[in-house]
Wavefront OBJ file of the C-alpha trace (Angstrom):
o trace
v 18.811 26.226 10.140
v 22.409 25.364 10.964
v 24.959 28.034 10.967
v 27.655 25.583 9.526
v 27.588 24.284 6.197
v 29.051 20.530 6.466
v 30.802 18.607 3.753
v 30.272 15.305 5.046
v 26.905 14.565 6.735
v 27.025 11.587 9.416
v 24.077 9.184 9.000
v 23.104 6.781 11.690
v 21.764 3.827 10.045
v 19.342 1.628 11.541
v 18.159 -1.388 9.623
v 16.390 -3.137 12.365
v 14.468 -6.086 11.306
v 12.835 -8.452 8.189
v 12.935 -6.365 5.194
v 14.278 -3.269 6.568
v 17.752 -4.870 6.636
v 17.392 -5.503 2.675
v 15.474 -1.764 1.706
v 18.316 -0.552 3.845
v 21.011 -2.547 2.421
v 19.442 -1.353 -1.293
v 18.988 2.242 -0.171
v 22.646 2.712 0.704
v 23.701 1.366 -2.762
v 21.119 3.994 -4.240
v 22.639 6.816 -2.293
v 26.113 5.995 -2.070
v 25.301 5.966 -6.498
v 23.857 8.822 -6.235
v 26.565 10.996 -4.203
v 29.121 9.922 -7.189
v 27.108 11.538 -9.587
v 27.737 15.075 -8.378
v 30.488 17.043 -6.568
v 27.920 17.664 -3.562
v 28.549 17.046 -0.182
v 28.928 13.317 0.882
v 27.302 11.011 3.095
v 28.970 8.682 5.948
v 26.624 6.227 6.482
v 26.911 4.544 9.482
v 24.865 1.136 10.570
v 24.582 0.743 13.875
v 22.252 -2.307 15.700
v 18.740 -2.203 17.371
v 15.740 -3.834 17.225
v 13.267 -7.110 17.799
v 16.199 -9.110 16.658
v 19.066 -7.135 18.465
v 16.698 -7.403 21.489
v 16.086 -11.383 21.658
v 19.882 -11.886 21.298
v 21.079 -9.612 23.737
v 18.429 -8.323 25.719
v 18.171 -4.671 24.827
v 16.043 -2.991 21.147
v 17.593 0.510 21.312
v 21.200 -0.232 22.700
v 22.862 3.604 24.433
v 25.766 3.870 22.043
v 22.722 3.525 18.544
v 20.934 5.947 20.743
v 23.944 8.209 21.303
v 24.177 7.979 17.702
v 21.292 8.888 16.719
v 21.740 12.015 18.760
v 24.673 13.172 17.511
v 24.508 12.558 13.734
v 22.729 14.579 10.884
v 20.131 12.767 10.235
v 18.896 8.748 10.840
v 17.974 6.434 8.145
v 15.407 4.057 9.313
v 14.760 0.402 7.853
v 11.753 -1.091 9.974
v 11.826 -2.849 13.825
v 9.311 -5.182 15.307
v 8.886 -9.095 14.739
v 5.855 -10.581 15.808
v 7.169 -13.491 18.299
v 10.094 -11.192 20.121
v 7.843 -9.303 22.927
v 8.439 -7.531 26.449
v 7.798 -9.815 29.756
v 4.702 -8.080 29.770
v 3.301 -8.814 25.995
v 4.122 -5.693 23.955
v 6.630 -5.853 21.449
v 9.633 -3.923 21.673
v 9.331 -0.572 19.343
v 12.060 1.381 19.378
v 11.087 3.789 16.612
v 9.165 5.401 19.180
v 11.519 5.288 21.529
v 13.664 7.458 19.226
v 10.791 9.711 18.472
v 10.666 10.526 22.866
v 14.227 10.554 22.840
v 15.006 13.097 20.382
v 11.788 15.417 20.100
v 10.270 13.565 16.765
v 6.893 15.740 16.832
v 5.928 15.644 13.648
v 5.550 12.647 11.691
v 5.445 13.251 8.067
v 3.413 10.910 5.220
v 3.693 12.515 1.906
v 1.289 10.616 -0.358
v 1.790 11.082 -4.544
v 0.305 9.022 -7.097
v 3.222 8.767 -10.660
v 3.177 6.616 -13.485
v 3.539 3.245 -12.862
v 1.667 3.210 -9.598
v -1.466 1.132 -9.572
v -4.338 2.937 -10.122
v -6.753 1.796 -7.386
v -9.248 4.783 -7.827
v -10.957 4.499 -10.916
v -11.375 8.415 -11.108
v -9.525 9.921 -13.337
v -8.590 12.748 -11.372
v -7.093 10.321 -8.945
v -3.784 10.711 -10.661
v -3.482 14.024 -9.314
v -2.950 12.853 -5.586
v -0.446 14.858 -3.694
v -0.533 15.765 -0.059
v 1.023 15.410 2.714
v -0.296 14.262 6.548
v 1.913 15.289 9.380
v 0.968 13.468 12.357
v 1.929 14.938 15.594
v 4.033 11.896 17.307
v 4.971 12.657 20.884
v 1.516 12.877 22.843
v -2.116 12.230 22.166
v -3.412 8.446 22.538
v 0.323 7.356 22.086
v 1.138 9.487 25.215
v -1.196 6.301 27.142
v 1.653 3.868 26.265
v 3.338 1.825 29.029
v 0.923 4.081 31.474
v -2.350 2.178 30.866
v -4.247 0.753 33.498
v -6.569 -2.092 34.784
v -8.026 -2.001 37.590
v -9.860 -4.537 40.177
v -13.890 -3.833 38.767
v -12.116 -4.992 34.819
v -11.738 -1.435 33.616
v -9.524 -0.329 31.288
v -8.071 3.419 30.708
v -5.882 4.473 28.314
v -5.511 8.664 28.959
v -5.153 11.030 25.548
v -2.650 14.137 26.278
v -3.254 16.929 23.910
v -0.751 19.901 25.299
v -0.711 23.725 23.484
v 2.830 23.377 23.033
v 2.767 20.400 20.904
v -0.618 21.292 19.159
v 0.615 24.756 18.639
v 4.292 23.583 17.287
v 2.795 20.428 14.747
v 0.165 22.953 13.779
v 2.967 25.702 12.944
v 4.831 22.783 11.137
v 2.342 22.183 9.043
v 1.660 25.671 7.745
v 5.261 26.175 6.757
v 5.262 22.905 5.079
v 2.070 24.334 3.055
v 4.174 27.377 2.145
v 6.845 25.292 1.065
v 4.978 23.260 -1.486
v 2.625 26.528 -2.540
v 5.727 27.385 -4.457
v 5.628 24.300 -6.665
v 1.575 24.279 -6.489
v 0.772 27.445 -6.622
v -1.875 27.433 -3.719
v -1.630 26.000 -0.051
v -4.665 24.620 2.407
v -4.317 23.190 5.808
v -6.646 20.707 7.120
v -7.309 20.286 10.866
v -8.699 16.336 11.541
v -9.982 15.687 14.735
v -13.009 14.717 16.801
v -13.968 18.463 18.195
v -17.529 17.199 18.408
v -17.129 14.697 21.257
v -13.478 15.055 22.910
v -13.091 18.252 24.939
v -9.200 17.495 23.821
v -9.801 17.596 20.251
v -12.116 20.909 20.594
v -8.707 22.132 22.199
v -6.251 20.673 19.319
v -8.816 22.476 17.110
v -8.794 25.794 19.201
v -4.678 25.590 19.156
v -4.473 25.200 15.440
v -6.816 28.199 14.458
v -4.855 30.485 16.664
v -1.522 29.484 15.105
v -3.392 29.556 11.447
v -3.263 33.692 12.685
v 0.205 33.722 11.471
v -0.078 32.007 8.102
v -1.935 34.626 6.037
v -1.142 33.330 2.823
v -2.188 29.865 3.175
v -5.732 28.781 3.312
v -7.521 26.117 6.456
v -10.071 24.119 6.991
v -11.433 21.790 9.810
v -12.566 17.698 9.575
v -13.780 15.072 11.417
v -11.332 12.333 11.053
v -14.213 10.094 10.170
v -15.624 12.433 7.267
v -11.906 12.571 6.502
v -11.279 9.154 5.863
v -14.653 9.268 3.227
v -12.788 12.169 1.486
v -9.544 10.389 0.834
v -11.410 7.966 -0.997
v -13.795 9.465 -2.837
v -11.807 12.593 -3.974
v -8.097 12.675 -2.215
v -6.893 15.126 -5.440
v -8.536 17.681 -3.207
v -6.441 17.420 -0.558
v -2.877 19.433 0.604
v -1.570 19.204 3.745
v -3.483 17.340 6.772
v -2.631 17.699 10.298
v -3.621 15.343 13.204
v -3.407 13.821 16.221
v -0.952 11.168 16.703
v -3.036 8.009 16.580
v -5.719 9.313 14.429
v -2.838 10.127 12.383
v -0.941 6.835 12.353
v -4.642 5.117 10.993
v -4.985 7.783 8.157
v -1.543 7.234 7.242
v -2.056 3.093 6.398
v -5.258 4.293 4.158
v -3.262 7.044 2.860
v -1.003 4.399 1.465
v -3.570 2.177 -0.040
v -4.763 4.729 -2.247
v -1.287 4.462 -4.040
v -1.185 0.735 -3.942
v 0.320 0.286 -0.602
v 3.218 0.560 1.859
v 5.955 -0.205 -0.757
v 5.902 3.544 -2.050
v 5.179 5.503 0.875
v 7.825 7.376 2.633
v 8.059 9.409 5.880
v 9.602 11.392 8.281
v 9.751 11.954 11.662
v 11.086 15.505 12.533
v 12.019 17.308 15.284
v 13.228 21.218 16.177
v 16.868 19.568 15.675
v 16.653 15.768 14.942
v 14.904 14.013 11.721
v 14.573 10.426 10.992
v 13.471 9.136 7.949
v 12.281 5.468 7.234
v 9.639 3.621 4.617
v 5.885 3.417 6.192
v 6.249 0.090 5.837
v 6.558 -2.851 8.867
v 9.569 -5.365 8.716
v 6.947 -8.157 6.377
v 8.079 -11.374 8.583
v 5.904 -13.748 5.469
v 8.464 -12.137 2.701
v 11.803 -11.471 5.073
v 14.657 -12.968 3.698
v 13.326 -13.997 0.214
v 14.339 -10.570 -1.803
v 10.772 -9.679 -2.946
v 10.387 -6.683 -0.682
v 9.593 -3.139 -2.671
v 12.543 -0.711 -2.306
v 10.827 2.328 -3.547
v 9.670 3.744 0.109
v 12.925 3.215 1.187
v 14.396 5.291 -1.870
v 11.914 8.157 -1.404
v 12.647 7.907 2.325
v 15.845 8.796 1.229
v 15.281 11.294 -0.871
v 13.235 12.918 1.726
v 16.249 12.752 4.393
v 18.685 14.991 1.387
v 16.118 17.081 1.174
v 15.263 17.740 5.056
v 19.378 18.190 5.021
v 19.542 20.587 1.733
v 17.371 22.858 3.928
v 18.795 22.908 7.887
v 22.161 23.551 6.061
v 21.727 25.515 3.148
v 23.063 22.611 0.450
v 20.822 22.918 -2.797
v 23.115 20.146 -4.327
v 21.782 17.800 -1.456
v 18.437 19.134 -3.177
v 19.476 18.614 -7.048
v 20.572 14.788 -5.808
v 16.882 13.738 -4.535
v 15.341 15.171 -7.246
v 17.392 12.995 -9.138
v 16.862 9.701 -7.158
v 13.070 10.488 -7.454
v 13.077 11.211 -11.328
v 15.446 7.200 -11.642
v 12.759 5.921 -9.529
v 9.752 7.491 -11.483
v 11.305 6.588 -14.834
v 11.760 2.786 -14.122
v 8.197 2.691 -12.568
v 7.108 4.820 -15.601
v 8.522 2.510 -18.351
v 6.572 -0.228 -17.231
v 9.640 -2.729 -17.678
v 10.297 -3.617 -14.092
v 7.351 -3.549 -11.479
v 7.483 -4.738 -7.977
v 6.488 -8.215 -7.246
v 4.126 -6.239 -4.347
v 2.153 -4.780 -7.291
v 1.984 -7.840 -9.798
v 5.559 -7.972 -11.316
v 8.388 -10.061 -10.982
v 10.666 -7.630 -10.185
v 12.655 -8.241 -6.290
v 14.460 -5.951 -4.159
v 17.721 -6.523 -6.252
v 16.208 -5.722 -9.734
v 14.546 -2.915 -8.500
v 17.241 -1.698 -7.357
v 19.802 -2.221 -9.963
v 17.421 -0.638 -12.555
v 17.007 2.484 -10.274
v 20.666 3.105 -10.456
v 21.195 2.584 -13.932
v 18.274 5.313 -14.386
v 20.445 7.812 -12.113
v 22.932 9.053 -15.057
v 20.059 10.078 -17.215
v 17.939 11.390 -14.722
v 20.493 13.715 -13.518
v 20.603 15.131 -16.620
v 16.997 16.122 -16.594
v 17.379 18.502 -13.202
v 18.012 21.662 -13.305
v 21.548 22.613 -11.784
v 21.831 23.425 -8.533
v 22.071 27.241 -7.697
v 24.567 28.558 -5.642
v 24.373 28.258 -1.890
v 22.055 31.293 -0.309
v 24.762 31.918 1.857
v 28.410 32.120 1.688
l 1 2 3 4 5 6 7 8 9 10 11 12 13 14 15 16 17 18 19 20 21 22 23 24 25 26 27 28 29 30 31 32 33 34 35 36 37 38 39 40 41 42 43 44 45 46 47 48 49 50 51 52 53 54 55 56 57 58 59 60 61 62 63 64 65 66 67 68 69 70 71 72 73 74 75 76 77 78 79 80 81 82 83 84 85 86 87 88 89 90 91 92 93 94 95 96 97 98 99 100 101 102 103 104 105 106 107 108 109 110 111 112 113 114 115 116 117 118 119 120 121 122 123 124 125 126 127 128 129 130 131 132 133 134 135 136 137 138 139 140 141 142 143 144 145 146 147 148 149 150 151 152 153 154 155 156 157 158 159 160 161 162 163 164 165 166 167 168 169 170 171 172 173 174 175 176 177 178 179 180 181 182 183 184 185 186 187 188 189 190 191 192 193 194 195 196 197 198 199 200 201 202 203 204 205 206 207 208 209 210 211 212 213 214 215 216 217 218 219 220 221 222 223 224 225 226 227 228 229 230 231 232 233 234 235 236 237 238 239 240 241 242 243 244 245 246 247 248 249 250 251 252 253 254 255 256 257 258 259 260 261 262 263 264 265 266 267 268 269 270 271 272 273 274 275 276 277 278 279 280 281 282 283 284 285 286 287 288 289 290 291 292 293 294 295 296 297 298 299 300 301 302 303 304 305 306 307 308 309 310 311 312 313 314 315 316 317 318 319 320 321 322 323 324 325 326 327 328 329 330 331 332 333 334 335 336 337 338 339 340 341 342 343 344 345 346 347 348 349 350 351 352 353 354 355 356 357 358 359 360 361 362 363 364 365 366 367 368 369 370 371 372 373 374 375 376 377 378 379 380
């Protein structure tokens, strides 16, 4: 946790590409709403370029001074990058989320999945509106360590090499047991859930080794082991049973996608990505090149995106208003989803970007009335 207590957080903004220049461009109105609501700290949000688009016109997707940026700010607020015809000389398509996720320590990549009211109901089960958990996804090795290192060579073979390290099994792993003890306070019980392949990879029999000897330290919260295949049958048959999931980072960026579905899709899942000293926080969601540019694209990730970024920042510096204010955004968003009277063209409704958006600050006023006030700061 930081040792100083801020009153204006810098906030490198990256909208990047398609619709995460209009979910950013709504998200900013939503926060910059929120912030005059309360006599918290404030944000400066900052945009700054990068991206498929920055990259065909000038030859560079993560320029030095965004990256510099990025370094030096509070926290990064993340649109989406990528558009299918801009690639690299050599076919891949320039990504500089994960660029930023190298560059600043991102190791764990958090997916919080909750169903609410006004979410389509895609299970049947009744006891599907009780999904809440949370995947965290370690991000800086595994399959994903393979990129730009791959290899071909003269008989037509193929090899892509997995890295699974102590360190950052041991450090996700630790994550994700303080994230369970965190959310045990609002659920009243906590379970960890180790995915990986320990019956055929000797490297996932080592992620799974790692994890129980870090579980040593986490008395009060329970763990379990799965096969990432018999985990992907338990999200859909019976996901309410589930808390907090940690993975490996491509295993983890698959379960993520199905994660989604199970709430209706992309347009209302959020994330992190979260370092020792760096977070970045950006919708689940791609950059949609078929609905760029024509205002239909779902906002709501992007809120809750936000809402996770306050939150990440209430805690490193000790500011429960920053707390009390994504509560808030959460409880506008729930309530407009909840009343059934505007509903995202992505799930059947007519509502666009724009509506959504203007609705979700209207909701703020009485929204903030429902949440608790925020206690004083732990320390002075």
């Amino acid at each position: 946790m930081s040792q100083i207590t801020p009153s204006v957080y810098e906030i490198a903004v990256l909208p990047g590409d398609g619709i995460g220049v209009e979910v950013m461009q709504a998200c900013v109105a939503l926060l910059e709403a929120a912030q005059r609501l309360d006599r918290g700290p404030q944000l400066k949000l900052t945009r700054y370029d990068a991206g498929a688009q920055h990259y065909a016109k000038h030859g560079e997707a993560l320029p030095e001074r965004t990256l510099d940026a990025a370094r030096a700010a509070h926290a990064v607020l993340f649109g989406a990058m990528g558009w299918p015809d801009v690639r690299y000389p050599d076919g891949t398509e320039p990504i500089p989320q994960l660029d930023l996720r190298m560059a600043l320590d991102l190791y764990a990549g958090v997916r919080p999945i909750r169903w609410f009211p006004g979410l389509p109901k895609v299970l049947t089960d009744e006891r599907a509106a009780g999904i809440d958990f949370v995947l965290v996804r370690e991000q800086t090795e595994g399959l994903f360590y393979a990129r730009g290192k791959g290899s071909i060579n003269e008989a037509g073979e193929s090899y892509d090499t997995m890295q699974i390290t102590r360190r950052g099994t041991d450090r996700v792993s630790r994550f994700a047991f303080k994230l369970a003890e965190q959310r045990k306070r609002r659920r009243g019980q906590a379970n960890v859930t180790c995915v990986d392949k320990a019956n055929v990879f000797t490297s996932m029999a080592f992620f799974r080794d790692v994890f129980n000897d870090a579980a040593k330290d986490f008395p009060g919260v329970s763990f379990d082991h799965a096969y990432v295949d018999a985990m992907a049958l338990t999200m859909i048959k019976k996901p309410w049973t589930l808390d907090v999931m940690v993975t490996e980072n491509m295993f983890g960026d698959i379960l993520s996608d199905l994660a989604a579905g199970l709430i209706g899709g992309m347009g209302m899942a959020p994330s992190a990505d979260v370092g020792d000293h760096h977070g970045l926080f950006q919708p689940a969601h791609g950059t949609a090149p078929d609905i760029a540019g024509q205002g239909k694209a779902n906002p709501g990730a992007m809120f809750l995106s936000g809402a996770m970024m306050l939150d990440w920042l209430a805690d490193r510096h000790d500011q429960p208003e920053l707390e009390q204010r994504a509560r808030t955004i959460e409880a506008a968003l729930e309530a407009v989803l909840g009343s059934g009277a505007v509903r995202p063209m992505e799930y059947g409704g007519d509502a666009g970007t724009k509506a959504m958006t203007d609705a979700v600050i209207a909701a703020l006023p009485q929204a903030a009335a429902t949440i608790p006030a925020a206690p004083l700061a732990r320390r002075a």
